[in-house]
Structures are given as C-alpha cells and as structure tokens.
C-alpha positions in Angstrom: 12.5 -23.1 0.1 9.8 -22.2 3.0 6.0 -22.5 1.6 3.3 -20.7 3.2 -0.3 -21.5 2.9 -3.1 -18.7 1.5 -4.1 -17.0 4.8 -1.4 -17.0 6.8 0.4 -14.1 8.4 3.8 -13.2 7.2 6.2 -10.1 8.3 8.7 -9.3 5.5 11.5 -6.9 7.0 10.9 -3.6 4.4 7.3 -3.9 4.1 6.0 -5.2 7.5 3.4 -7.6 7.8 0.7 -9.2 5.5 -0.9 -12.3 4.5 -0.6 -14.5 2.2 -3.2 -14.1 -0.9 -1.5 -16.4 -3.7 1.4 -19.2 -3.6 2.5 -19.8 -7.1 5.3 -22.0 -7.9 8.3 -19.4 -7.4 6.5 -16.7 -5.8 4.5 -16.0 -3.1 1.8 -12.8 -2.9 1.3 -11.0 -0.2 -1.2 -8.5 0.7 0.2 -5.9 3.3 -1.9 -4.2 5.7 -1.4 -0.8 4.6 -3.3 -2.6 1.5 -0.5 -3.0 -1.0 0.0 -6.1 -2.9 3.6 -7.4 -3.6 5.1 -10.4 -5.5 8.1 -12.2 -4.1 10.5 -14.5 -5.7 9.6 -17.7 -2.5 13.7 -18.8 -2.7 15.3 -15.5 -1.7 12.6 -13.2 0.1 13.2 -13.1 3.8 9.6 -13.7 4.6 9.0 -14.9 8.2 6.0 -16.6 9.7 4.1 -14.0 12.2 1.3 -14.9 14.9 0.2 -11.2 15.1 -3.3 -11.6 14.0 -4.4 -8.8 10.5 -6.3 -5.9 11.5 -9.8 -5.1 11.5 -11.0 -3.3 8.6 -14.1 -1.6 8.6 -16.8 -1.5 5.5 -15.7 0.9 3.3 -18.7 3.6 2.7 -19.3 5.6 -0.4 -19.0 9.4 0.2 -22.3 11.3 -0.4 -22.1 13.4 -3.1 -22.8 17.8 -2.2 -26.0 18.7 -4.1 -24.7 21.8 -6.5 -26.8 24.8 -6.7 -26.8 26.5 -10.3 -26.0 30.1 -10.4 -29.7 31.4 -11.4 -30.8 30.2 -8.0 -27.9 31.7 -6.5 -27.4 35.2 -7.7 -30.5 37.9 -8.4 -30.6 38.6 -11.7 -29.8 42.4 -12.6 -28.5 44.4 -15.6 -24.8 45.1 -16.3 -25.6 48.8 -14.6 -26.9 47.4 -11.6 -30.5 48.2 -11.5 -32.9 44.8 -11.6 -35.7 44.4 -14.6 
C-alpha cells in the first residue's frame, strides 16, 4: 500500500490532480484543484505521484453589495387619477 505525505501532489485518473490534505490509516484525502475534497480507500485507489506543481489561487474578495433605493425616492408621488397633491 503506497503512502503519501500531507502536501504532496497526486493525479487520480477520474478526478485529475490534487494534493494531499489528510493520510489516515486506510484512506488518503485529497483536495482537487477544481476545490473538491475526496476520501479514498489508500489500498485500491489508483493514485499516482505527480510533479506538476498546484495552481495559483488568488485571494478570494467579497462582492460589494448594490445600495437599494426605496420606492418613495424612486417614484413621484400622485393620486390613483393621476394628478399630484
């Protein structure tokens, strides 16, 4: 049964390649690089060592939020037969 070390870059052949985040005693966890975290059983995964190095990720940034305008400040004000008070 192969062992790899936290860190190290793995390709599995369905979900591509990803490093190692956890060894546990029958299973290894990988974190992919589309972000996805899977468990594998260690003994029967077909998880090969890969010297690509893991992508660059960039700081994720909150979005800013759109200021909402209420409807008083948006519509004129006017009776239901159309002429204003």
């Amino acid at each position: 049964m192969k062992r790899f070390e936290i860190g190290a870059r793995v390709h599995e052949p369905t979900y591509g390649l990803g490093s190692v985040i956890a060894v546990e005693d029958a299973f290894t966890r990988i974190q992919f690089d589309d972000n996805t975290v899977r468990k594998f059983l260690t003994s029967i995964a077909k998880i090969k060592p890969s010297s690509e190095p893991a992508p660059t990720t960039r700081p994720r940034t909150r979005k800013r939020k759109t200021a909402t305008k209420t409807k008083a400040k948006t519509k004129a004000k006017t009776s239901p037969d159309g002429d204003s008070d």
